[in-house]
C-alpha positions in Angstrom: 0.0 0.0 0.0 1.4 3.4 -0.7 1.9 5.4 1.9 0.4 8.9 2.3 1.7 12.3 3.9 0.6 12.7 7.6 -1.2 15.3 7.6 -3.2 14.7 4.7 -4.2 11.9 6.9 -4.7 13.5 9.7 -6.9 15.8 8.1 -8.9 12.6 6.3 -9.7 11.2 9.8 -10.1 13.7 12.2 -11.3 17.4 12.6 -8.3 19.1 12.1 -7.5 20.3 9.0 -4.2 19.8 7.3 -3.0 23.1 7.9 -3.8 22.7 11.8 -2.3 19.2 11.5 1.3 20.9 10.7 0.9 22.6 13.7 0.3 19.8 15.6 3.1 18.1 14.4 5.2 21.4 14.9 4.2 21.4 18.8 5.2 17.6 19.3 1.5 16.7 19.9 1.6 14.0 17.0 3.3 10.5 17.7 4.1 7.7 15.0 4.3 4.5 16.7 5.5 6.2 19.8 8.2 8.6 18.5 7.7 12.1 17.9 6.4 12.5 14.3 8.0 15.1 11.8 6.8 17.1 9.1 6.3 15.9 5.5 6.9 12.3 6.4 4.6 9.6 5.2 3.1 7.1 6.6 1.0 3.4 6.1 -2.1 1.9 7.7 0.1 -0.3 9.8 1.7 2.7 11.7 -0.3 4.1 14.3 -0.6 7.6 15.0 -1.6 9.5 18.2 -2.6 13.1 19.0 -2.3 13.8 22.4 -1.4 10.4 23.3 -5.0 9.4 21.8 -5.0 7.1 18.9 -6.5 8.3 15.2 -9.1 5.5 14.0 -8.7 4.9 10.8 -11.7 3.8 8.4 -10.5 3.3 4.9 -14.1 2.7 3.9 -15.1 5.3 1.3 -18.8 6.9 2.0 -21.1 8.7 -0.6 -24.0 10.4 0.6 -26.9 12.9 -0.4 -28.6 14.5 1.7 -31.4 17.5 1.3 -30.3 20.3 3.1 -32.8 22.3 5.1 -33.4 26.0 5.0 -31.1 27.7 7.9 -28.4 25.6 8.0 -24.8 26.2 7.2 -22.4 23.6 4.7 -19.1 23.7 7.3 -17.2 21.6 9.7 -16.9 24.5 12.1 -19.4 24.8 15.1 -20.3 28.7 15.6 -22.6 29.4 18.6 -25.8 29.8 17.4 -25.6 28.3 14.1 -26.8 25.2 12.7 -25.1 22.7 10.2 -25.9 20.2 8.4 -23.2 17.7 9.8 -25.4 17.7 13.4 -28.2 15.6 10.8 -25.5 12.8 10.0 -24.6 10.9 12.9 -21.5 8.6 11.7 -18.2 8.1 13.0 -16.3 9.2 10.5 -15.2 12.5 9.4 -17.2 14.1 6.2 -16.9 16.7 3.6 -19.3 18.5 1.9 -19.5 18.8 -2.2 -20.9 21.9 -3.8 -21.9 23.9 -1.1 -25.1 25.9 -0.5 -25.9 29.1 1.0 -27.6 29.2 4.6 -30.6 30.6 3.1 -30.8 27.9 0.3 -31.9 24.0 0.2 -31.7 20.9 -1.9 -29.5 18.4 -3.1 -25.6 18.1 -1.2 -23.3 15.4 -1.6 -20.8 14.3 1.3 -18.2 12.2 1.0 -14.6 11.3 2.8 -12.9 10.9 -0.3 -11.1 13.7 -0.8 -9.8 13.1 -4.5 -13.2 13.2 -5.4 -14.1 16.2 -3.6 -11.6 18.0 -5.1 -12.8 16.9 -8.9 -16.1 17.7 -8.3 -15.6 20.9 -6.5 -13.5 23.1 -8.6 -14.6 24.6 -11.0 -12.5 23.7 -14.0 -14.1 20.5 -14.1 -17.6 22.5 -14.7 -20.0 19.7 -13.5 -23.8 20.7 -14.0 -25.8 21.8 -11.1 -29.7 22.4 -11.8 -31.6 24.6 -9.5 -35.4 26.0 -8.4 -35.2 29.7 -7.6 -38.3 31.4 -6.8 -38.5 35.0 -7.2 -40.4 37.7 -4.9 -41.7 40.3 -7.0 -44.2 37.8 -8.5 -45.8 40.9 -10.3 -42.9 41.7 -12.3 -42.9 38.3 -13.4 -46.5 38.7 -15.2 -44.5 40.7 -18.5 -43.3 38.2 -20.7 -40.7 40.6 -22.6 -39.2 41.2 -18.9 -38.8 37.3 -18.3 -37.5 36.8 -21.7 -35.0 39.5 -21.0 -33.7 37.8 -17.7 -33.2 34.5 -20.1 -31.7 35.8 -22.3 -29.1 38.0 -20.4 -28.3 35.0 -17.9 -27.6 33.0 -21.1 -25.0 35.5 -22.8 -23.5 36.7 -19.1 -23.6 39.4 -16.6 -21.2 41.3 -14.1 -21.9 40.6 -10.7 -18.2 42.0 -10.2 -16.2 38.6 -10.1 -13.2 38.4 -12.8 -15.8 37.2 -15.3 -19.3 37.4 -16.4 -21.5 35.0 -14.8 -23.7 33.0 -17.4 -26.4 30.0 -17.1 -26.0 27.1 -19.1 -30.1 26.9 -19.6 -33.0 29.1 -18.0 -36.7 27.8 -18.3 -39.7 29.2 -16.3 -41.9 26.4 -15.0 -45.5 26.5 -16.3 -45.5 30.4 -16.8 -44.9 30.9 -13.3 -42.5 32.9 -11.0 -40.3 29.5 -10.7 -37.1 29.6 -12.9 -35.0 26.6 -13.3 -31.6 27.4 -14.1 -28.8 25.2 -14.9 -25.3 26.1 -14.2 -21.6 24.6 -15.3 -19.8 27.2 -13.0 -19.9 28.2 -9.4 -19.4 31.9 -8.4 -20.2 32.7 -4.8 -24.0 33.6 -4.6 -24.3 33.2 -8.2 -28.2 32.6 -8.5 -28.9 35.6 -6.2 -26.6 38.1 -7.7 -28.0 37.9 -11.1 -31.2 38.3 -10.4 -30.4 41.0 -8.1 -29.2 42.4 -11.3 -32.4 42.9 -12.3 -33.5 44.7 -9.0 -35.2 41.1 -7.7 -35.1 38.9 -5.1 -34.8 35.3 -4.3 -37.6 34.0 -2.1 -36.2 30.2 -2.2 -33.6 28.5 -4.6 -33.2 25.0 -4.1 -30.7 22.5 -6.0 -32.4 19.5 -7.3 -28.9 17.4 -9.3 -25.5 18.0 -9.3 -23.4 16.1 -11.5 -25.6 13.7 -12.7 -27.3 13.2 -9.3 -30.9 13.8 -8.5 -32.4 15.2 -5.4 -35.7 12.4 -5.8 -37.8 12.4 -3.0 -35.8 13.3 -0.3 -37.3 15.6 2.4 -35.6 18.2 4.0 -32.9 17.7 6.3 -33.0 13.7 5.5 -30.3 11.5 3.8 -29.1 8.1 2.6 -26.0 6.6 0.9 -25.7 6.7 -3.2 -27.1 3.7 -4.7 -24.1 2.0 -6.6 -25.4 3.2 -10.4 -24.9 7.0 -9.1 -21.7 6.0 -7.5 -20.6 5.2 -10.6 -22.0 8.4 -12.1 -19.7 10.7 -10.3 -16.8 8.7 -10.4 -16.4 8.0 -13.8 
């Protein structure tokens, strides 16, 4: 088995993150098999490692899961007084990561994983995986002229300056059944994307929800519930 840098696994099975793991390792809080461990070394699953004289459990078993995040609740591994995240819905021993993360004021579809190559491939954006989403809008009356609609199409479709380095487009906009629901597929990622175009247009989002993301569905999930990948969307984002 090849071996793999320490902190990476560090990071991979516990809280810390690698960055926090250095310093560990810095302050002499990290053993390998009872000797002090050093930094950039690498290690295998037969060498134990401790933190504090307490022993890192390693689980090698890879997990994919989806889950449908509620309204109110935040995508990170950090606990901040008075706000809720959606890791406090997943009770497992074993340290996730989130995939394509939502705003606290937005729901649907988020995949979680602990394998972090695939994170990384279906995170950044080079890779430009499509996500689809519903995004309700406020001013419902605005929505009754058809040439103003058609105008928000359009303009998501050839690009807009939300002031990031560059123009922020939609693969596809439809309205559903003429009403105030737009479903809007993205290849790309800005921060608050969605919401900054349409508040382009002097209009607000009253709910956006992600329903796939790279070739996985939201189904009939309810909010704040979730369940491993079956093994035919496994396959989907892995290949």
């Amino acid at each position: 088995m090849e071996k793999e840098n320490l902190t990476k696994v560090i990071a991979t099975h516990t809280q810390f993150s690698r960055r926090k793991a250095e310093e560990l390792i810095r302050l002499g809080r990290v053993k390998i098999d009872n000797r002090p461990a050093t930094l950039g070394e690498k290690i295998g699953e037969e060498e134990k490692i401790e933190i504090d004289n307490v022993e890192i459990k390693r689980n090698n078993k890879k997990l994919y899961i989806k889950m449908n995040k509620p309204v109110g609740y935040t995508c990170t591994n950090k606990d901040f007084l008075g706000e809720k995240n959606i890791f406090s819905l997943i009770k497992l021993d074993q340290k996730l990561s989130s995939i394509g993360r939502l705003d606290k004021n937005s729901s649907g579809l988020i995949l979680l994983t602990n394998d972090g190559d695939l994170n990384f491939k279906l995170s950044h954006p080079k890779f430009e995986h499509q996500k689809i989403y519903l995004v309700e809008i406020k001013e419902k009356h605005m929505m009754k002229s058809g040439g103003f609609v058609n105008k928000i199409k359009e303009s998501f479709l050839r690009g807009l300056d939300i002031g990031e380095k560059t123009l922020a487009k939609a693969k596809k906009v439809e309205t559903i059944n003429n009403t105030t629901i737009f479903k809007i597929t993205l290849s790309e990622g800005k921060k608050r994307q969605i919401r900054e175009m349409f508040r382009y247009f002097d209009l607000q989002v009253e709910s956006l929800q992600r329903i796939e993301f790279a070739g996985i569905r939201l189904g009939d999930l309810k909010e704040g519930e979730w369940k491993h990948l079956e093994d035919a969307e496994i396959k989907t984002i892995l290949k």
